[in-house]
C-alpha positions in Angstrom: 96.6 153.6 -134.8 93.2 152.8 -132.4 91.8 151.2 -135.7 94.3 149.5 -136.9 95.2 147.8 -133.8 91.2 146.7 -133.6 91.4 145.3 -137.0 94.3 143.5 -137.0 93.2 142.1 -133.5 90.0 141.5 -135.2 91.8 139.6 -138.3 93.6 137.4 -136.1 90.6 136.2 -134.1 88.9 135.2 -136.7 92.0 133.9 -138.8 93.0 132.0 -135.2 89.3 131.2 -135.0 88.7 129.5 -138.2 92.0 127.3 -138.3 90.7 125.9 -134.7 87.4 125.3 -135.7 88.4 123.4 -139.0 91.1 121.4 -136.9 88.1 120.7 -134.0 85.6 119.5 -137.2 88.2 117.0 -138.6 88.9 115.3 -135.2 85.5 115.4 -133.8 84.3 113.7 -137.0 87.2 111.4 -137.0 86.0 110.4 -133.5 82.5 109.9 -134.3 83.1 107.7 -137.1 86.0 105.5 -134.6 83.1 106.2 -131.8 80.4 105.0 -133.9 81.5 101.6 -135.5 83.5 101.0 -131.9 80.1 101.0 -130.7 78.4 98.8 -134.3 81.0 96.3 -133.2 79.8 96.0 -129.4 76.6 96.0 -130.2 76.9 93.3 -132.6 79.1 91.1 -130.0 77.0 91.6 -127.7 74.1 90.0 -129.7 76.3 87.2 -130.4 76.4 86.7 -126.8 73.0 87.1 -126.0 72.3 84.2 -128.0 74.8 82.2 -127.0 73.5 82.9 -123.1 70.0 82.2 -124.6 71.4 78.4 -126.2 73.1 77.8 -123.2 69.8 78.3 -121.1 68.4 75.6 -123.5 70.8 73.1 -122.5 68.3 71.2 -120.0 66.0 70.6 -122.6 68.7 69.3 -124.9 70.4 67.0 -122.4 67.9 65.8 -120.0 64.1 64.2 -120.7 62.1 66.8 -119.6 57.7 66.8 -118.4 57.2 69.9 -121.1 58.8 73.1 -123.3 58.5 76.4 -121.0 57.9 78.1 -124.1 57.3 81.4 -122.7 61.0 81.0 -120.5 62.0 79.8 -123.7 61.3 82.5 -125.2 62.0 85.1 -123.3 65.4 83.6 -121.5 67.8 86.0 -122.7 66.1 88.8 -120.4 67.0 86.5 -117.5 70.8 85.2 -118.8 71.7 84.3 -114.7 69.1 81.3 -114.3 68.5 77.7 -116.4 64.9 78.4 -118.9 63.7 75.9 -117.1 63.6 77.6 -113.9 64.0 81.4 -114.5 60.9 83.6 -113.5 61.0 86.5 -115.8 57.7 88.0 -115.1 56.7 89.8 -118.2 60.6 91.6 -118.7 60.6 91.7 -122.2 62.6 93.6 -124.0 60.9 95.4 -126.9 64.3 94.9 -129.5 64.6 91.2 -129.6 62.2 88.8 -130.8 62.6 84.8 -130.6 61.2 82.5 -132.4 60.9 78.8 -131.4 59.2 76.7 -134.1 58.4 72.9 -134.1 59.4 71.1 -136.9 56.7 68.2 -137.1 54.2 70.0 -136.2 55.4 73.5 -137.6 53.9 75.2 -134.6 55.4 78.7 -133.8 56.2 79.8 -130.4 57.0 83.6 -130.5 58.3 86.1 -127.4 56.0 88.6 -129.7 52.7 86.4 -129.0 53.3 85.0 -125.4 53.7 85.9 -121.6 55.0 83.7 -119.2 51.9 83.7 -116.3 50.4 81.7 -113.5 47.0 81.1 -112.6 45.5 80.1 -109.3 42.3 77.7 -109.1 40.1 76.6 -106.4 40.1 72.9 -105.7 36.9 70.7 -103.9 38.6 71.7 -100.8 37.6 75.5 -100.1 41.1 75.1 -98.0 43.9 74.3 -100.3 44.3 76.0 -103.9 46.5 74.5 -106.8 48.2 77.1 -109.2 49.0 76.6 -112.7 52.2 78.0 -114.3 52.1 78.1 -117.6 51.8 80.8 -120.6 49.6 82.7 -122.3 48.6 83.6 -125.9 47.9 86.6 -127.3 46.6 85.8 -130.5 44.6 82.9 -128.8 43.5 85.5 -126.1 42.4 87.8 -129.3 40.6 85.6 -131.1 38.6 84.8 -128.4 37.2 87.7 -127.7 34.9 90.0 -130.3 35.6 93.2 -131.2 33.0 95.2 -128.9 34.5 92.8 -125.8 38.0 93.8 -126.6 36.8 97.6 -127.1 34.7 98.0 -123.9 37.4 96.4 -121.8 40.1 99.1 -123.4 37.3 101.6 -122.0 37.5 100.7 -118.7 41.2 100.9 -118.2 41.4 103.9 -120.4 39.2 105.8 -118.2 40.4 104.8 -114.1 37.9 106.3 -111.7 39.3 109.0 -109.4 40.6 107.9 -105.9 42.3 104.8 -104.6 40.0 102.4 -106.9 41.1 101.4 -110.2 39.9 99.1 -112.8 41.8 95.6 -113.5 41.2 92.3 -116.1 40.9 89.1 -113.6 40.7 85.9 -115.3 37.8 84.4 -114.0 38.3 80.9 -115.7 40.4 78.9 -117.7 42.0 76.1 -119.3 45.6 74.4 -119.8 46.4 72.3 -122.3 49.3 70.4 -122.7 51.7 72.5 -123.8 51.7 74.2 -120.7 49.2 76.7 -122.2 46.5 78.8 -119.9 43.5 79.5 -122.1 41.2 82.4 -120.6 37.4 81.4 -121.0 36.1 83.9 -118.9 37.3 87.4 -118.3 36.3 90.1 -115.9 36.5 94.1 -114.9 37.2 94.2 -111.4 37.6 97.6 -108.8 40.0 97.0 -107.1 42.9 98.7 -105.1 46.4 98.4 -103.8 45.6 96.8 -100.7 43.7 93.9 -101.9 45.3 90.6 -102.0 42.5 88.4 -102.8 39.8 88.2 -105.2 36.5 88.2 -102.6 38.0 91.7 -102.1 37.5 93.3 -105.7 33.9 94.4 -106.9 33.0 92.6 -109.9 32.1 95.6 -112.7 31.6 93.7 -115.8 32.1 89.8 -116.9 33.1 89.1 -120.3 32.8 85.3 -121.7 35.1 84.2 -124.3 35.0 81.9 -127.1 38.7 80.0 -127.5 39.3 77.2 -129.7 40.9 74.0 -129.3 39.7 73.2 -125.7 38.4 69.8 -126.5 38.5 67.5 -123.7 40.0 70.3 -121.5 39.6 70.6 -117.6 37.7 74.1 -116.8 39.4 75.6 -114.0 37.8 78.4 -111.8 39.8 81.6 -110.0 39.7 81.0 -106.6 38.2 83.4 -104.1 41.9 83.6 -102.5 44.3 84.6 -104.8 43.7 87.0 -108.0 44.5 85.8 -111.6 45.7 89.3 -112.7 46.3 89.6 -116.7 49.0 92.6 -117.5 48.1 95.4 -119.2 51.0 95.0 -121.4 49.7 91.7 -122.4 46.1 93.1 -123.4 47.0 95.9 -125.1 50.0 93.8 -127.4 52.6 96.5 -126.1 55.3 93.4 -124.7 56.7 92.5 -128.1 59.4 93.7 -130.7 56.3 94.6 -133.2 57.5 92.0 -135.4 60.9 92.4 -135.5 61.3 89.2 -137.5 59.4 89.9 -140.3 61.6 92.9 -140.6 64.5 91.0 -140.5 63.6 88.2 -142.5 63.2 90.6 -145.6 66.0 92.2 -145.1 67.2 88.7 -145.2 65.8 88.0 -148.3 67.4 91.5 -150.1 70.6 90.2 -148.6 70.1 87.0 -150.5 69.5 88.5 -153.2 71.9 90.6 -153.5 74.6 88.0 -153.0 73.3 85.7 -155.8 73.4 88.9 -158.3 77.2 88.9 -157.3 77.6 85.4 -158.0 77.6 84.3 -154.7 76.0 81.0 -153.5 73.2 82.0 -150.7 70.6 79.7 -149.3 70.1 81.6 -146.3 72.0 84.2 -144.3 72.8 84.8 -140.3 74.2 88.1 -139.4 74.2 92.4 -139.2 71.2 93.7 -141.5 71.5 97.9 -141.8 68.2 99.3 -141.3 68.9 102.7 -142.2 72.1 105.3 -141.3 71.8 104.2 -137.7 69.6 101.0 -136.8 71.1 97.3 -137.1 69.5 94.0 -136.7 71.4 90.9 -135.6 69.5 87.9 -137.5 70.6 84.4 -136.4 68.8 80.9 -136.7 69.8 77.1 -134.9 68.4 74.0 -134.6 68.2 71.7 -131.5 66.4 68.8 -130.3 65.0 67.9 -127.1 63.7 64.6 -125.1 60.3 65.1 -123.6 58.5 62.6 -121.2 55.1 61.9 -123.0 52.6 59.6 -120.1 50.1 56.9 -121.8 47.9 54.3 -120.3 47.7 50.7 -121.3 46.2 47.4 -120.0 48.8 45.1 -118.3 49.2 42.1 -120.5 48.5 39.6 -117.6 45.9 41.9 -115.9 43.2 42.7 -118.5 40.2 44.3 -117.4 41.5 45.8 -114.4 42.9 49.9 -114.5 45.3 50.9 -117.1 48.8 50.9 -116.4 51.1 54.4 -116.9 53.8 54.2 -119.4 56.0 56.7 -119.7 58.2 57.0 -123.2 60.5 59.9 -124.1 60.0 61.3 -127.4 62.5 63.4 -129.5 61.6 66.6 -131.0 63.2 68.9 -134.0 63.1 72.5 -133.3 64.6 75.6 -135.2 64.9 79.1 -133.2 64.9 82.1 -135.2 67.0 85.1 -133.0 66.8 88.6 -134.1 68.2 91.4 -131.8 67.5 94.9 -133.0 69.9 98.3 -132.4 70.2 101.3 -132.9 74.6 102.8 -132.8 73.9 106.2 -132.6 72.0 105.9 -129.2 74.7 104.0 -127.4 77.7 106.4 -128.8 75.5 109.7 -128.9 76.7 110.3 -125.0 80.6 109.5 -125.6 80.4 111.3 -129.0 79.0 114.8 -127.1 81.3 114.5 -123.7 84.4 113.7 -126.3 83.4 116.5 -128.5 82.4 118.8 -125.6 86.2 118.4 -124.0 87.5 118.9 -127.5 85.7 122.2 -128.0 86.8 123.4 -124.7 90.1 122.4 -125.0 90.5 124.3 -128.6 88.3 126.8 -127.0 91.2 127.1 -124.3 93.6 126.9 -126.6 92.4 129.2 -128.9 92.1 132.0 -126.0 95.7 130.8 -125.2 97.2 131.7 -128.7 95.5 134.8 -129.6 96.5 136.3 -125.9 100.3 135.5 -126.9 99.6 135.7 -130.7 97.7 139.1 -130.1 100.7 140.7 -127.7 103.5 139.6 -130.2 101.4 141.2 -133.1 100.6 144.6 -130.9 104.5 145.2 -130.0 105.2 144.8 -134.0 102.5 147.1 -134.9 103.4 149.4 -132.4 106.7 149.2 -132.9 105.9 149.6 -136.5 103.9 153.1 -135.4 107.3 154.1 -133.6 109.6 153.9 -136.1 107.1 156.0 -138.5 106.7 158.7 -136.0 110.3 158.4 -135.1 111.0 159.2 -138.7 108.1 162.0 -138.7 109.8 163.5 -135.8 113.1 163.4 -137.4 112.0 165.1 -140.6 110.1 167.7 -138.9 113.1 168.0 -136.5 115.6 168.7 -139.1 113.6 170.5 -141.5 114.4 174.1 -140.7 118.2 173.3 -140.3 118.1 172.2 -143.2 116.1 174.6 -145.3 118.9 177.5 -143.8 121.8 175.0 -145.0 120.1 174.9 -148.1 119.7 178.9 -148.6 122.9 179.7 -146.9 125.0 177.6 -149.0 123.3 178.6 -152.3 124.2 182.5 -150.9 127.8 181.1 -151.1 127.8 179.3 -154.1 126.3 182.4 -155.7 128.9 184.5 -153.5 126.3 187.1 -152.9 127.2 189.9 -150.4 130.6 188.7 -150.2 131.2 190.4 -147.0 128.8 188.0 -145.0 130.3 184.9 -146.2 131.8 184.7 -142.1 128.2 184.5 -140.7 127.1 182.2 -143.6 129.8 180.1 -142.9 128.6 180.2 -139.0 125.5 179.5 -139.4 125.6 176.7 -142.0 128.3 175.1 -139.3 126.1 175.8 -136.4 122.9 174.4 -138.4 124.9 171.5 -138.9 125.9 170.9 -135.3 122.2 171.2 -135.0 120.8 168.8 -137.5 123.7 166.1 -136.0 122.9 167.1 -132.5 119.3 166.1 -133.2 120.2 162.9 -135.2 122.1 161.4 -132.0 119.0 161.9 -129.7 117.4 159.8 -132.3 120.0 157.3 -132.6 120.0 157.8 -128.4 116.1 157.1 -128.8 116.8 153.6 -130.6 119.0 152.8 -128.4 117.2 153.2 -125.2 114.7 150.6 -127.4 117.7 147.9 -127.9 116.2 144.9 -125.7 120.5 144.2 -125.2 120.1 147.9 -123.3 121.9 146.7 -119.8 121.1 149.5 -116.9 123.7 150.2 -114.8 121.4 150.6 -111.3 122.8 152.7 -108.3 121.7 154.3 -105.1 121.7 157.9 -105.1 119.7 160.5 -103.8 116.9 161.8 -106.5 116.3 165.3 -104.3 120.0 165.8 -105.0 120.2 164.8 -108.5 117.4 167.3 -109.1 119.1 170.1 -107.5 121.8 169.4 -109.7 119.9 169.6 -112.8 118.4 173.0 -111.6 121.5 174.3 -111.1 122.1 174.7 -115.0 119.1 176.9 -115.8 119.7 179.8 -113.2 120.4 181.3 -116.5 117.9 181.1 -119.5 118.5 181.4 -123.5 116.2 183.9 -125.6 116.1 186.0 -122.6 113.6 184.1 -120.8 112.6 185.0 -117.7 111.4 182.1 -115.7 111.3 180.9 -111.8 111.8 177.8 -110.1 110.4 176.7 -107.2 111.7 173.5 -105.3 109.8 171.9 -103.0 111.1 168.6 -100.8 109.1 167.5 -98.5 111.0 164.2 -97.8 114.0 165.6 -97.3 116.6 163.0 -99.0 115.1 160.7 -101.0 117.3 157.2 -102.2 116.7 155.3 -105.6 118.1 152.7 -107.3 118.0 153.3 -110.8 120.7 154.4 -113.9 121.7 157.4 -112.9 122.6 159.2 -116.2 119.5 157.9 -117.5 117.2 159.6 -114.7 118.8 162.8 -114.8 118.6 163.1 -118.7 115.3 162.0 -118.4 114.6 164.9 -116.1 116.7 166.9 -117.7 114.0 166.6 -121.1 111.1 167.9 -119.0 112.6 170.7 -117.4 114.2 171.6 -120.9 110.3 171.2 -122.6 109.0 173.1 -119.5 111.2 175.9 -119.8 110.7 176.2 -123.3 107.1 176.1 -123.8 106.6 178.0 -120.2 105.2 181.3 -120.5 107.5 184.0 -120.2 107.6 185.8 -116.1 105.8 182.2 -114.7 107.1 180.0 -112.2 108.1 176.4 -112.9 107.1 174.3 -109.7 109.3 170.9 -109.0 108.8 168.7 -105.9 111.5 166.4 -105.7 110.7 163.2 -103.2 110.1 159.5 -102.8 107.2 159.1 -104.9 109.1 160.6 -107.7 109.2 164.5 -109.0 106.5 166.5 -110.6 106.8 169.8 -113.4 104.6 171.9 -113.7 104.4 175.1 -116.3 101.9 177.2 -117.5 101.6 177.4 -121.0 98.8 180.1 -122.5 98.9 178.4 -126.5 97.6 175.0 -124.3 94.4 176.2 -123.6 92.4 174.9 -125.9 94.0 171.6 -125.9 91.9 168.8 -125.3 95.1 166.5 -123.2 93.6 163.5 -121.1 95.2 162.9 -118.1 96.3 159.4 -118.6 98.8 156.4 -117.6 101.7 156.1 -120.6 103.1 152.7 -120.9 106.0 151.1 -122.6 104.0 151.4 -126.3 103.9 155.3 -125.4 100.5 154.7 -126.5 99.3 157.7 -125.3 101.9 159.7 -126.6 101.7 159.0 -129.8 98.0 159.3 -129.9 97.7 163.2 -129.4 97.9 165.8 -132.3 99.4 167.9 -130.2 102.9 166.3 -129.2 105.1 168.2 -131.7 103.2 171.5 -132.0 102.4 172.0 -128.5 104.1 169.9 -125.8 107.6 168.8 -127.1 110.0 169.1 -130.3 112.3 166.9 -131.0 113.2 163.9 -129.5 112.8 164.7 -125.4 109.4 163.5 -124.2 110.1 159.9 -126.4 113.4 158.9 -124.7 112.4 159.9 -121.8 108.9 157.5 -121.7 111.6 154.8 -123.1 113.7 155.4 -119.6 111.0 155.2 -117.7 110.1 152.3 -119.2 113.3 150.4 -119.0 113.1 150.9 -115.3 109.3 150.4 -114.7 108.2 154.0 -113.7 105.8 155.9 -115.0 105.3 159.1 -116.7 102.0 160.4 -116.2 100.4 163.6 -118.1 97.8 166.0 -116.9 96.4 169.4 -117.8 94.3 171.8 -116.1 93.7 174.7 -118.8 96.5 176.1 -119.0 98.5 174.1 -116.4 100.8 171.0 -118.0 102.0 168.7 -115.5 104.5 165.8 -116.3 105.3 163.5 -113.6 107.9 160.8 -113.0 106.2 158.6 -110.5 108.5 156.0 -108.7 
């Protein structure tokens, strides 16, 4: 029964198993997918937002005459939402998945957050005590262009390979230009040592000057770095490593399949603002607006009353068209990835949980059935082995009658078919005694008594022995009285069923030893045909696991029905009937 009990516990594992794993599947995947375009939608509002923040930070350009365009606040304004363009500082925050796009109508000039860095420069004045800085921005394909190919590759040199120690290698710019777009143009370039500590420029060590060639400088004032300050350009900025790696190009041919697409469904499209799918995973957010702003442009003229003395200022506002181009770039898994895992995580362990949960109750449930099942076959073995020799005599003794052979014993026929049959019913009520004691309705009817007393009583009715036997009891009690609570007709026939198996399989001239007292009462017998048994001493439990485990129950221990109802009484009250051997020493004992 070992096996079977390991396979079915096996079957319903995997059965419980599988059922969980398929219901933990379908609602991890129908999270994911709610996860996952939960997320698509936040993203995508939150791009809307971006560049409504990033309009809203235009609004001093739109509304009041303004000296210039910030272009590189311009462009770079949504990574600084909490301050006007105008007047935000974002010092070279750029975030790698949005690019903007500001482009001048008239002139068709671009002005993209991939190309330029917001910077100041400081220059030295005629007075070696004051110093005028110049905020502005800075180009990198101007800066490029500027430069050849072995300048741009020795300068990479030195800031790929930093000397050891505290000194490291920086690009100053050494001089420049601003036009008047508010953009600084480096002419000169230089490899400074420097370290952390120095502030100013006379501190550095000059390593290696580099002069550039820029165009459109005409009529441009040539500032020089002053020997007090430092006109540090970011690595980010020479290396190209600040922008999106032209996101818009991306989008704008995505743009252009959308298009596409829509006219070969009939649709009218011109242009189209909105979520482009990448791939599985990555979205762009593509949006375009135009606005107009009111800048202060300065000119000179000659007063009309006054000519030939200095020209006069004039200062006109002129409007200008512009068109920005947003494109915001995400990717859905990566913001959802973490919720997705922890919500899947908590599912597994709760199924996990649950699944432990069920098979425990599940698995208990199936064990009684099965074992129950196992009962009720060896009940029946038992029965048929039980009545199998009455039965066989009723069977030859009543053919002798029905043949009426040897007339003049048809007396003891007649006896022993009757007593045969008192047998075979005897033996059927212990069975039917059996099933009962398994009746979960089975109410005990619990009393104090004394057990060393109720064992006397039982000993009593063997001072003399069937078949002759000749066989001693000793009685030891060495707690003197000893009160239960328990059925009492149901404790002294379970005693009653080990003395009765110990005086029948005890050898003939032993000594059957019982110790009545309050840890319960032990029976012991010797028994030469148990030998070469092989009896573990073990714990029997309500299943009679045990029990019905050994080959030898029927043969060698018991007959019958004694040994079952009496593990069924003691397991209606909770005791225990424990089993040993010690060659050819059998011990039962009823421990309280």
């Amino acid at each position: 029964m070992e096996k079977k009990l390991k396979k079915q516990r096996r079957k319903l594992i995997i059965k419980i198993s599988a059922i969980l794993i398929a219901v933990w599947l379908v609602i991890s995947y129908a999270y994911s997918v709610l996860a996952f375009f939960s997320e698509k939608d936040r993203e995508y509002q939150n791009a809307q937002i971006a560049f409504s923040m990033w309009q809203r930070n235009m609004e001093p350009y739109v509304t009041n005459p303004v000296l210039f365009m910030d272009y590189a606040h311009v462009t770079a304004a949504v990574n600084d939402q909490s301050k006007e363009a105008s007047s935000s500082d974002v010092a070279f925050e750029y975030d790698h998945n949005v690019n903007i796009v500001v482009k001048e109508q008239e002139s068709k000039q671009e002005y993209d957050s991939d190309d330029i860095i917001n910077i100041n420069f400081t220059a030295e004045t005629d007075d070696p005590e004051y110093r005028e800085t110049y905020y502005g921005f800075i180009s990198y394909s101007r800066f490029r262009k500027a430069m050849t190919d072995a300048q741009y590759d020795k300068i990479l040199s030195y800031l790929d390979n930093q000397p050891e120690g505290m000194y490291y290698y920086e690009l100053l710019c050494t001089e420049f230009y601003q036009n008047s777009s508010d953009e600084l143009i480096p002419k000169q370039v230089q490899i400074v040592s420097t370290k952390d500590v120095h502030k100013w420029y006379v501190q550095d060590e000059a390593v290696e000057t580099f002069d550039l060639d820029p165009t459109g400088i005409d009529r441009l004032t040539l500032y020089h770095i002053s020997y007090l300050q430092r006109n540090e350009i970011p690595e980010v900025f020479i290396r190209h490593t600040f922008g999106s790696n032209n996101l818009r190009a991306t989008a704008q041919q995505l743009v252009q399949e959308k298009v596409e697409e829509m006219r070969a469904n009939g649709l009218y499209a011109d242009d189209y603002i909105g979520l482009l799918q990448v791939n599985s995973f990555e979205y762009i957010y593509y949006d375009a607006n135009t606005f107009s702003t009111r800048s202060i442009n300065t000119s000179f003229s000659p007063a009309e009353e006054d000519v030939g003395n200095e020209p006069v200022s004039v200062y006109l506002t002129n409007d200008k068209e512009y068109v920005v181009y947003y494109v915001q770039r995400f990717n859905v898994l990566e913001g959802c990835i973490g919720n997705i895992l922890t919500a899947t995580g908590v599912l597994l362990l709760f199924f996990l949980i649950i699944g432990i949960i069920l098979t425990v109750m599940m698995w208990r449930t199936l064990k009684m059935q099965i074992v129950e099942e196992q009962k009720r076959r060896d009940m029946t073995n038992a029965l048929a082995h039980d009545i199998k020799t009455p039965l066989f005599i009723l069977s030859g003794y009543a053919g002798n009658l029905k043949e009426n052979v040897q007339t003049e014993k048809r007396d003891h026929y007649a006896d022993v078919i009757v007593k045969q049959t008192e047998e075979v019913n005897r033996r059927v009520n212990r069975m039917l005694e059996l099933s009962k004691l398994d009746s979960p309705n089975l109410k005990l009817n619990k009393t104090d008594f004394d057990l060393v007393e109720l064992t006397a009583e039982i000993l009593s009715n063997y001072e003399v022995l069937p078949d002759g036997k000749s066989i001693d009891f000793t009685v030891d009690t060495p707690d003197g009285k000893c009160t239960i609570t328990a059925d009492r007709d149901l404790m002294k026939r379970a005693i009653e069923n080990l003395v009765d198996n110990a005086v029948k399989y005890a050898d003939n001239g032993t000594v059957i030893k019982v110790v009545a007292g309050k840890e319960g009462v032990v029976i012991t017998n010797r028994c030469a045909n148990a030998k070469g048994l092989a009896i573990r001493s073990s714990e029997s439990n309500s299943n009679l696991k045990e029990y019905y485990n050994t080959k030898w129950k029927y043969k060698h221990i018991q007959s019958g029905f004694g040994l079952p109802i009496t593990e069924s009484i003691m397991a209606l009250h909770k005791f225990k009937l424990l089993k040993y051997q010690d060659k050819d020493l059998i011990t039962f004992e009823i421990k309280i």
